[in-house]
N, C-alpha and C positions, 0 to 999 in steps of 0.2 A: 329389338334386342333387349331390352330393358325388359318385357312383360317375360322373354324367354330365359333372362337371368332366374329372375324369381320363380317362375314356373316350376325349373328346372330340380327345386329343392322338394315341391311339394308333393314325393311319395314317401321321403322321410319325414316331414314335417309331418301329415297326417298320423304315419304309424307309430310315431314319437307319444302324441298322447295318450295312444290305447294302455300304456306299461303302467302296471302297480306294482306293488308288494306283491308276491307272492300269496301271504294271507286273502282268504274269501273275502267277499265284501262285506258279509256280516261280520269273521273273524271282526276285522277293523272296525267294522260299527259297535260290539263287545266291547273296544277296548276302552272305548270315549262314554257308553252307554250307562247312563246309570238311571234312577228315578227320583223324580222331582214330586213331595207331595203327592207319590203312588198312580203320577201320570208317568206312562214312558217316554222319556223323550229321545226316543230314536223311531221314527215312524217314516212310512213309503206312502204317497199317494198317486193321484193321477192329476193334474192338470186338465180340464176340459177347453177344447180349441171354439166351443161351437154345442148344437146337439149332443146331450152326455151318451147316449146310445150310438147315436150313429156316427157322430165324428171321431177322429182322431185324437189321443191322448198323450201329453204328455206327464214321464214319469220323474216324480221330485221326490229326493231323500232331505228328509231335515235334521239334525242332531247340534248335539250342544247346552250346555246350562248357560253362558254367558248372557248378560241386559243386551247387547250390540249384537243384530244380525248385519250376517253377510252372505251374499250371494256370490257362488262359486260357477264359473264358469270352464266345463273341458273344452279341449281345443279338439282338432280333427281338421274340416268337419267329417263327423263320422262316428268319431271316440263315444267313449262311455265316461261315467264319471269315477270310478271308484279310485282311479289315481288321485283327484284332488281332495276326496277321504283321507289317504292318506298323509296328503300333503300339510293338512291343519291337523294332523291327528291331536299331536302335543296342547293345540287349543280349545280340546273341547270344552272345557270346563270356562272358560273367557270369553267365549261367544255363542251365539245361535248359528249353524251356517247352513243354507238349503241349497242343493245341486240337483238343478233341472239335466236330464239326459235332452240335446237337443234332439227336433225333429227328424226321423231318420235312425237314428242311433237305435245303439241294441236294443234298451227297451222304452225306445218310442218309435216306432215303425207308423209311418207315411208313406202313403203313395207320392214317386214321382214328382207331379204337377204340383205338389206342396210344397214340395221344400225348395227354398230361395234363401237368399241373402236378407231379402227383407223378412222376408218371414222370421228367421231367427232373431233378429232385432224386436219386434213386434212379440216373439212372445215371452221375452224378459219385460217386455213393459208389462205383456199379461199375467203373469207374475206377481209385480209388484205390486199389480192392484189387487190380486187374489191375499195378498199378504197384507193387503192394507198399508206399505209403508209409502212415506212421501218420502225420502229421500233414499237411496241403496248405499251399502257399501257394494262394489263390485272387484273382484278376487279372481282377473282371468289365465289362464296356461297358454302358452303357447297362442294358435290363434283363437283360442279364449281368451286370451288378450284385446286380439283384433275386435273381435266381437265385443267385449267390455267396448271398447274406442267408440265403437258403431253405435250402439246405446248413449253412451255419454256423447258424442255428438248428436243423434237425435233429440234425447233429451234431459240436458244437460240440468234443467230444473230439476231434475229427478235425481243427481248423482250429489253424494255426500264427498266421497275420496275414489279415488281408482286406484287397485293392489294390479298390477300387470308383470305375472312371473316369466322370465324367458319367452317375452311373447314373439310372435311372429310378426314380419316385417311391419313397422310402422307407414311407409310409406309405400306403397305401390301406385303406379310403377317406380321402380327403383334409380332413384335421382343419380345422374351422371355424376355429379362430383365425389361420388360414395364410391364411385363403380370399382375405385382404387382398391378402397379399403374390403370391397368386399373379397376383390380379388384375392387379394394378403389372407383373409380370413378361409378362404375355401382349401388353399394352397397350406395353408397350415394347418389346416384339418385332413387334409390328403397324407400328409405326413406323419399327423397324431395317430391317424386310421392304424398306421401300418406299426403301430409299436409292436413289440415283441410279447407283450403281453398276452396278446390275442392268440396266437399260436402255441404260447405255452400252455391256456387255457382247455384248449384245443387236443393238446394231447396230452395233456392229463388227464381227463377223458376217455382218452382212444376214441378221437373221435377223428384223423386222420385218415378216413380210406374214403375208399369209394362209396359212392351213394348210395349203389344198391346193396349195399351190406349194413345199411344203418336201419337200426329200428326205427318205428316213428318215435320213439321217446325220444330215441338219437338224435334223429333229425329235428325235432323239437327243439332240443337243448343247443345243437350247431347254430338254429335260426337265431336265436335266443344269446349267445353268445356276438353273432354276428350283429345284433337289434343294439346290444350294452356297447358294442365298438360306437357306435355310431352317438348312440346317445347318452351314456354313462362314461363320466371320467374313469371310472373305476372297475374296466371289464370282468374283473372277479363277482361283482356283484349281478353279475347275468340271472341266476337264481330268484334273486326277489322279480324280476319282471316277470309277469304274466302275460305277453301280449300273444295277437293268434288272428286268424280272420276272422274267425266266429267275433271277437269281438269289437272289430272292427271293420264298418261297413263305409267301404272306400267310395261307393259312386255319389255317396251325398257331397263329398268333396267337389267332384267334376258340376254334380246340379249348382250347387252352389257360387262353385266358380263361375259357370256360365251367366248368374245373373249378377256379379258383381257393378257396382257403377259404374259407365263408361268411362270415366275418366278416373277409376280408382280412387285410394282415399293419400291424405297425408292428416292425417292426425295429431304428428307432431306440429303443424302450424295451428290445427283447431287448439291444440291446448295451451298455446300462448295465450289464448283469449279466454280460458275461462279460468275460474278463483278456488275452483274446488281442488285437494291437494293428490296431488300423481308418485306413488311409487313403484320405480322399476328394479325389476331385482333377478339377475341375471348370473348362469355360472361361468366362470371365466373359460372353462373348457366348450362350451353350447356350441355343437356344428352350425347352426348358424350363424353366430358371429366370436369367432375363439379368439382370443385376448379383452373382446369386447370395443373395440374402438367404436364398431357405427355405434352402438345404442347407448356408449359415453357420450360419444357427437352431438345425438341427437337429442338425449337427455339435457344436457347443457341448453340446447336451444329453449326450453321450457322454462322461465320465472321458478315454478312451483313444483318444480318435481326432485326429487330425492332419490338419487340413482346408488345401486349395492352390487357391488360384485363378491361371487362367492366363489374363492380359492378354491379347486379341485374339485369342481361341481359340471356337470354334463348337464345338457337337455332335459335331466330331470333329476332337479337338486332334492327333491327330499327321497332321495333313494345316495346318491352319493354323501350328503351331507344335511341329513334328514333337522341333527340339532342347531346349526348354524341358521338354514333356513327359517327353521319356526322362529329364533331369534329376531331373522330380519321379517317375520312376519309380523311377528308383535307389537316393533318400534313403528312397524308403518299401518299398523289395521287399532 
């Protein structure tokens, strides 16, 4: 019961981080872009897994003037990165930040037998050493959260602080004594779902009829509308998300899943034990946990961590409350 709680959320969980702005992913890399001593520092590479011809590559964005890098992790798994783009937009000038697409994703494409759980772990360490740095900042979304976890518990000599926004479950499987609270959270998210908002949205549009009378713009924009109920506090802002299949490639989820550890992780106990500083930062509307109670709960379990909630923020606060956010990014990166 417990792995089919959780299970249960994971086709919105996935499609939650494919959403950006609306803006291209250059548009956004423009708006942070500038030049340094007539190097640009906005460049794309590939990551080599292996054999630079023959193997598999992954693709890293890096931008920023700031002394302090940080590595950005999308969630999925599946997503792309250019949500977390624009998630730091506001910091470009304060940090360095590189965001590897993982393996699988749109423009890292794997075969199958590649992509695992371990494998995503393993190539943020390859990464780090491609970068040279000995210790990371780590900046994960959703279950780019998770994955930050998964690193910092492998290895923990390597982590400076962990930034983990709205991340996805800390714990799996999902501890009975929470089962309450999740409950409360899902049942108050069933209720948020149906605000009246959504429907006015809806037809202000004309987008009320039958299906086969909608264009595909139409039915775009319904999808897209339907995507902001779920993950935006603020269903008028359906517009800036971009999400779509094309960019979001759902089966690396399921691979992925399938090699999880058999006994899953609780990460909240890992980080009682170690010294480097955790901040979680969460919007109080997030269909995963809406008022926020587990990931207060569980935040409190930690010595070392600094938990924020962001008033009228969804599944993806820098789209409902883009200035707030970067605020609470600042105080904790």
């Amino acid at each position: 019961m417990k792995n089919k709680i959780i299970n249960g959320l994971v086709p919105f969980l996935c499609l939650g981080i494919v959403s950006c702005t609306e803006r291209s992913t250059e548009q956004v890399h423009n708006t942070i872009a500038e030049t340094v001593d007539g190097t640009p520092i906005m460049e794309s590479w590939f990551l080599s897994t292996g054999d630079w011809k023959m193997d598999p590559q992954i693709y890293v964005r890096e931008f920023g003037t700031g002394p302090d890098t940080v590595l950005l992790l999308h969630g999925g798994w599946g997503a792309e990165h250019s949500g977390m783009v624009d998630m730091v937009r506001e910091l470009g000038k304060e940090y360095k930040f590189f965001a590897h697409e993982q393996r699988g994703s749109l423009r890292s494409p794997f075969p199958d037998s590649l992509i695992t759980y371990e494998h995503h772990i393993e190539d943020v360490e390859l990464l780090r050493r491609e970068l040279g740095i000995e210790k990371l900042i780590l900046l994960g979304h959703s279950m780019g959260a998770v994955l930050a976890s998964a690193y910092a518990q492998r290895y923990p000599e390597h982590v400076e602080k962990l930034v983990l926004v709205s991340p996805a479950y800390l714990k799996n499987p999902f501890p009975e004594e929470d089962i309450e609270l999740l409950q409360t959270s899902q049942k108050t998210f069933e209720k948020f779902r149906q605000r009246p908002e959504v429907k006015q949205e809806l037809q202000k549009h004309n987008l009320i009829r039958k299906d086969s009378s909608l264009s595909s713009k139409e039915k775009t924009i319904v999808n897209r509308i339907g995507f902001a109920t779920r993950m935006l506090h603020d269903v008028g802002n359906w517009y800036k998300l971009n999400n779509g299949k094309a960019l979001y490639k759902g089966n690396v989820y399921g691979l992925t899943e399938n090699t999880y550890p058999e006994n899953g992780w609780d990460f909240i106990e890992e980080f009682k034990n170690q010294s480097y500083p955790i901040s979680i930062i969460i919007g109080d509307h997030d269909f995963l946990d809406m008022g926020n109670h587990i990931t207060r709960k569980w935040s409190e379990e930690i010595p070392n961590a600094e938990f924020t909630s962001i008033e009228k923020a969804g599944h993806l606060p820098w789209i409902d409350k883009p200035h707030k956010l970067a605020v609470a990014l600042r105080t904790s990166l």
